[in-house]
Structures are given as C-alpha cells and as structure tokens.
C-alpha positions as a LaTeX table, in Angstrom:
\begin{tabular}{lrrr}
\hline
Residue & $x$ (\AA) & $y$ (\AA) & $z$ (\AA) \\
\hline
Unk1 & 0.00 & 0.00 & 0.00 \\
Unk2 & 1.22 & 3.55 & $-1.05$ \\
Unk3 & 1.67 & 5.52 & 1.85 \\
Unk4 & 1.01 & 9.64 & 1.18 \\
Unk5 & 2.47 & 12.36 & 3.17 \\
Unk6 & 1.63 & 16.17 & 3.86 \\
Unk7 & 4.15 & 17.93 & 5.22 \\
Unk8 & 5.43 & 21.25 & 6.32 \\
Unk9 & 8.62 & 23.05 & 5.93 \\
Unk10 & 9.83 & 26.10 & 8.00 \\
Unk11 & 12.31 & 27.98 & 5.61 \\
Unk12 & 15.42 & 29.91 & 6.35 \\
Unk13 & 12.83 & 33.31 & 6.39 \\
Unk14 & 10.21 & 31.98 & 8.91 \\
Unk15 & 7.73 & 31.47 & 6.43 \\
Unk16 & 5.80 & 27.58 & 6.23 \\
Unk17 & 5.89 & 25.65 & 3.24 \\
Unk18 & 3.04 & 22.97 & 3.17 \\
Unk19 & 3.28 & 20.33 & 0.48 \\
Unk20 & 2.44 & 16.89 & $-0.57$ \\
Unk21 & 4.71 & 13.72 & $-1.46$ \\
Unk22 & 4.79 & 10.52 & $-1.37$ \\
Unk23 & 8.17 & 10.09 & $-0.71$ \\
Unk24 & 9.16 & 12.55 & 2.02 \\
Unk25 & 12.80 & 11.80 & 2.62 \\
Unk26 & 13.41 & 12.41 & $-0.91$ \\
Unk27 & 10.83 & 15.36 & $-1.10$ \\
Unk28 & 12.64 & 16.82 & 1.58 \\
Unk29 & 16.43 & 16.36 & 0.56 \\
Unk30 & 14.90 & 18.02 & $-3.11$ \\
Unk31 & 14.00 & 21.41 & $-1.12$ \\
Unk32 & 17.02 & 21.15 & 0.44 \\
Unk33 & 18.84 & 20.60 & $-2.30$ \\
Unk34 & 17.29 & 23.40 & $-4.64$ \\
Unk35 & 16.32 & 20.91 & $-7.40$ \\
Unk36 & 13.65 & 22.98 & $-8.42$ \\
Unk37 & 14.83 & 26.03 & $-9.20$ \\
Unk38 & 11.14 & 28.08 & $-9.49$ \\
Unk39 & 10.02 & 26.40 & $-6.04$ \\
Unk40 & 9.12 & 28.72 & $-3.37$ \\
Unk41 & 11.35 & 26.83 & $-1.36$ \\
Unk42 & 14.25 & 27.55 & $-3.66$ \\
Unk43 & 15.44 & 30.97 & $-2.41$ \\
Unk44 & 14.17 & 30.40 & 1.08 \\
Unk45 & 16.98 & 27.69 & 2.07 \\
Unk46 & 17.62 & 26.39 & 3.79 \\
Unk47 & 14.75 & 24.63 & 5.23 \\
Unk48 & 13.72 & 22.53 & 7.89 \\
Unk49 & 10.94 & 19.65 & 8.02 \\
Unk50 & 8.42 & 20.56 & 11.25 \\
Unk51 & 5.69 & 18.23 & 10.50 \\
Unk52 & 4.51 & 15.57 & 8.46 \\
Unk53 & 0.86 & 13.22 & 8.86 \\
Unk54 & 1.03 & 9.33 & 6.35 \\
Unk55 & $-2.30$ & 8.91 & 4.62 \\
Unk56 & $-3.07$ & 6.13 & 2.70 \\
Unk57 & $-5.86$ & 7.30 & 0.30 \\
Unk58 & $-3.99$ & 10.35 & $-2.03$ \\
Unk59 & $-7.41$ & 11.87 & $-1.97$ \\
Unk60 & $-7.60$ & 12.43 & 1.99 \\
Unk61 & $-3.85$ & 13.64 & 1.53 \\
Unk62 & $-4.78$ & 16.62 & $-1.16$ \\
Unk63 & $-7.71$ & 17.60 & 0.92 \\
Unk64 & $-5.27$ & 18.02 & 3.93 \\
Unk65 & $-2.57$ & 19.89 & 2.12 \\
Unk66 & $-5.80$ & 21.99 & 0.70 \\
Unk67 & $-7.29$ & 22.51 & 4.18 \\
Unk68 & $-3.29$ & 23.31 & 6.42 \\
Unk69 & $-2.58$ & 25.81 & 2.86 \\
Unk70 & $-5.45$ & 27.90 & 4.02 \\
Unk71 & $-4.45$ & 28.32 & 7.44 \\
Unk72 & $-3.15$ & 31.18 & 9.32 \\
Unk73 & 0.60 & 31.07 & 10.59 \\
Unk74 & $-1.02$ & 31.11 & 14.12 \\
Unk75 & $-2.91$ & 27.72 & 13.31 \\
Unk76 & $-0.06$ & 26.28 & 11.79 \\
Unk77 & 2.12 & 26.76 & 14.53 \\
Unk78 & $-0.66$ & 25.22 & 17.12 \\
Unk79 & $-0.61$ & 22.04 & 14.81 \\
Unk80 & 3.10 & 21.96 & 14.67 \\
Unk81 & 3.10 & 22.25 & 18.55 \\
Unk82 & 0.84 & 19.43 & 18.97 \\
Unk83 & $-1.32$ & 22.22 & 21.00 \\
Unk84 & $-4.47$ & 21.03 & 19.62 \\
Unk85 & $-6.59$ & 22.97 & 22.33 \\
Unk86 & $-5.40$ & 26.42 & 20.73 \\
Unk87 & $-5.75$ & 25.16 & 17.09 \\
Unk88 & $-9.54$ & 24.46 & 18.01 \\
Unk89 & $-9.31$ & 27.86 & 19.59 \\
Unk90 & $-7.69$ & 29.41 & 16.69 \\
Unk91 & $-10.73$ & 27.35 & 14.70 \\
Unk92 & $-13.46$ & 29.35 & 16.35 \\
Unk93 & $-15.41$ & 31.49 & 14.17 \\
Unk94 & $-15.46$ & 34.58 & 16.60 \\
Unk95 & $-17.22$ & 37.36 & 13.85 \\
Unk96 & $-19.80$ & 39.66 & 14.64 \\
Unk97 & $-21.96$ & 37.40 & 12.56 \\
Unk98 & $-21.22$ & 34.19 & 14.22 \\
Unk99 & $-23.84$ & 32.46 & 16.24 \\
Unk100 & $-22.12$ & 33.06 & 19.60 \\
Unk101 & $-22.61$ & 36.89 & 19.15 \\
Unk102 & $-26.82$ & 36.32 & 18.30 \\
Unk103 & $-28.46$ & 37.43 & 21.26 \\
Unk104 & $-32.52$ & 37.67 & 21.30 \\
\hline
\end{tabular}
C-alpha cells in the first residue's frame, strides 16, 4: 500500500511551506537541495521539516494539504506544537456574525 504524506517546511525566512509527497525523505532532501529552481522553497533555504501526517488514500492527503494551505501562521504553529486545544481555539469562528454573538 502507497503511503502519502503532507508535510510542512519552515524555511530559512520563517515562512511555512506545506506540500504533498509521497516520498518525504526524498521530497525533503529536493528542497534542500534546490532541485527545483522556481520552487518557493528555492530561495528560502535552507529549510527545515516541522511536521509531516502518512495517509493512505492520495485523496484524503490533497484535501489536507488543501485545508493546512489555508491556514493562518497562528494555526499552523498550534498544529506543529501538537497544541491542539489552541488550534480548536484558533478554529473558532469569533465574527460579529457568528452564532455566539446572536443574542434575542
């Protein structure tokens, strides 16, 4: 079975990289590297690999890489801390339009 991984990189200017592979060592060693030379990564090395999750369906993996991409820095940092009681926090739709602000 083909194991999938999402993963994210912290490059050399603080800014996350979030990608998709299914071979992470080699992935990884590729940023570092500069293999690509149009990669975001490229110009940001070097780099360093903060998290990964394995997935075994590819479509569970893209819809992860889709949902972390979207994220603020703040909520990536909660998931790459493992502080999952801020990320669901950080979740919290906290608007003027959300329902905890409805009062009759």
């Amino acid at each position: 079975m083909k194991i999938f991984f999402v993963y994210i990189l912290k490059c050399s200017d603080s800014s996350y990289y979030t990608g998709i592979t299914s071979e992470l060592d080699k992935r990884v060693k590729e940023h570092e590297g500069g293999k690509h030379t149009d990669s975001y990564t490229f110009s940001r090395r070097p780099i360093t690999l903060v998290y990964f999750e394995q997935y075994s369906n590819p479509m569970s993996a893209i819809a992860r890489e889709t949902q972390i991409k979207g994220w603020t820095r703040k909520k990536k940092e909660a998931l790459i801390a493992e502080n999952y009681d801020l990320l669901s926090e950080l979740a919290q739709c906290n608007n003027i339009t959300s329902y905890k602000n409805y009062r009759q």
